[in-house]
N, C-alpha and C positions, 0 to 999 in steps of 0.2 A: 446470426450468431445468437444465441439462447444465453440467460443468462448464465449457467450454471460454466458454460466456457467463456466468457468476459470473467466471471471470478478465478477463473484461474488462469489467467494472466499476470493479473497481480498476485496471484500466490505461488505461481512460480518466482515473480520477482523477490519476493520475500524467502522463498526458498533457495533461490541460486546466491543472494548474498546474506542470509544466516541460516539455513540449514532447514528451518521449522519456525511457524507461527512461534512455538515459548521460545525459542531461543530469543529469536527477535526481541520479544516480551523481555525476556530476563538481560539482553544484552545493554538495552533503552531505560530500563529502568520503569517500564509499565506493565500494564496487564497484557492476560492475552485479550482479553474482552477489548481493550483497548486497540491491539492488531486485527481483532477480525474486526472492529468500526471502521479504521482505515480504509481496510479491505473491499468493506461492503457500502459505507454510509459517507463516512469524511475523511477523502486521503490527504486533502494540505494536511490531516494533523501531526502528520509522517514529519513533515518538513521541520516542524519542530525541532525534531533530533536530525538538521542535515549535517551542520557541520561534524559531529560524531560520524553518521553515516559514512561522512565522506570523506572522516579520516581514516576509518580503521576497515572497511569495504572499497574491493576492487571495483569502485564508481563514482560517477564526477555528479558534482550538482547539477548539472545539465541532464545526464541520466535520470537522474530522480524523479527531477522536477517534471521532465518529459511523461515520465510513469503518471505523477498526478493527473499532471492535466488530461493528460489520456484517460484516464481513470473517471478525473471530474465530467468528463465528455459524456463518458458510456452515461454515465448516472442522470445527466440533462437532456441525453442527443436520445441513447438508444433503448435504454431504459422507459415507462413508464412511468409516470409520480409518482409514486404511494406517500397513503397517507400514513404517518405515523404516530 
């Protein structure tokens, strides 16, 4: 799996509970720059906003949280370092 399909896993997740990257952004009260970091770099930072998430989206903290660490995985497991 490449990476260009591990990113969008989590951007479907991001799309199937708010619509788009900005909405997400505008619903959270951050950038988008902010959702594509999650996306790409550091998604605990998602968790921040869970309780919000998981009032007002059809998904349980368990959900979420699940996305992350899956997430954190690709980035340590299947991914590559890079340096930044």
């Amino acid at each position: 799996m490449g990476f260009h399909q591990i990113h969008e896993i989590v951007r479907d997740y991001i799309k199937k509970h708010f619509g788009s990257q900005k909405q997400c952004a505008e619903e959270l009260g951050v950038s988008e720059k902010t959702v594509g970091n999650w996306m790409k770099h550091n998604p605990s930072g998602i968790l921040k906003h869970a309780r919000q998430i998981v009032e007002t989206k059809n998904t349980t903290y368990l959900q979420l949280h699940g996305e992350v660490e899956y997430r954190e995985h690709e980035l340590k497991v299947l991914e590559p370092t890079r340096e930044t």
